[in-house]
N, C-alpha and C positions, 0 to 999 in steps of 0.2 A: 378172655375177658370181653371182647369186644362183640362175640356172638351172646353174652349174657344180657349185655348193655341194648344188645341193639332187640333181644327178646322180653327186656324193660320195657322199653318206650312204644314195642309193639303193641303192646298189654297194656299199658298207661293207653295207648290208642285206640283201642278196643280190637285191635288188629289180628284176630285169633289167625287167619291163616298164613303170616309168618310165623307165629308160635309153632304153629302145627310143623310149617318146615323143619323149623330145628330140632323138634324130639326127636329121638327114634322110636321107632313106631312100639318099641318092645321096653321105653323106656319105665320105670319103676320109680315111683315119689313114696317114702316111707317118715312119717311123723314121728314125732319123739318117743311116741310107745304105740306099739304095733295096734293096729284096732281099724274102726272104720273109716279112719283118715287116709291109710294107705290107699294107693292108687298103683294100677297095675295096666301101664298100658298106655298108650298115646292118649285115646278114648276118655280113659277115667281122668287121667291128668288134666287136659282140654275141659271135662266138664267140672272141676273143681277151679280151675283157673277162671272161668266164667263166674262161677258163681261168688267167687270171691271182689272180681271185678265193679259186677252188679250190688255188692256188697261197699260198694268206697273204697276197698284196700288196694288198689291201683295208685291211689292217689298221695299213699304213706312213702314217707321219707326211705330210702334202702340205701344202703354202702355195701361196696364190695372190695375183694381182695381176692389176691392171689391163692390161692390153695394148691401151688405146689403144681409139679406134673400135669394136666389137662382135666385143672378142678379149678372153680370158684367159688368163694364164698361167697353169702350174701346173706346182711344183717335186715331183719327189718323192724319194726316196733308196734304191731297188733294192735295194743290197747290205744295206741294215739288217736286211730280209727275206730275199731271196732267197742270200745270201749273198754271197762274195769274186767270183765269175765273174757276177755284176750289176756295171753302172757304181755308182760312188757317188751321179751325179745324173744324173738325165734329166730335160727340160726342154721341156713342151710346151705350144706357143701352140692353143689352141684360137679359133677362129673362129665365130661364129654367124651367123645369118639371119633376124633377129626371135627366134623362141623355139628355132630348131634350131641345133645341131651343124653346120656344115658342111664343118670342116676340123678337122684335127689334126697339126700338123708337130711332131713330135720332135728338141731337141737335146743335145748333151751337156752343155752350160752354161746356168746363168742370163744369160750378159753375151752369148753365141748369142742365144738367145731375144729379149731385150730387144730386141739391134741386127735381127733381123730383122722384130720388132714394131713398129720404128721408135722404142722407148724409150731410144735410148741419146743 
């Protein structure tokens, strides 16, 4: 939890090259329904993370949790920033591998998340 927290405040920071440390370089971000959100790669992730930043979503409220074995959750709330055409919550279990990123699944709920964390 504490390398998710401290790759928050990176990205609140505009701090992309600690972000970049923690991915792995092979890691994969997949959106709630497969399409041109997926990101495949340190690469793609980093420039969606940007663009999001430059976007105000940096600046949204996020909680997190535990997700079990060398996962975290992390809640965040889209439209507070982005406006009405953002979901209200997106909901993604992050994965790690010692100190890296290695997955990122997006879903539209917390009680998604959990049940696919196995915290339910």
């Amino acid at each position: 939890m504490d390398i998710a927290r401290e790759g928050l405040e990176a990205w609140r920071a505009g701090d992309f090259e600690t972000i970049e440390e923690i991915l792995d370089p092979n890691v994969e971000w997949h959106a709630t329904e497969p399409g041109e959100w997926d990101c495949h790669g340190r690469d793609d992730v980093m420039q969606t993370l940007r663009e999001r930043h430059e976007q105000g979503f940096a600046k949204g409220d996020l909680q997190f949790q535990d997700g079990g074995a060398d996962a975290v959750i992390v809640i965040a709330h889209p439209s507070e920033v982005g406006g009405p055409d953002w979901p209200d919550e997106t909901v993604t279990v992050m994965k790690f591998r010692g100190d890296r990123v290695v997955s990122m699944q997006d879903y539209r709920t917390e009680a998604e998340a959990l049940a696919a964390a196995g915290q339910t």
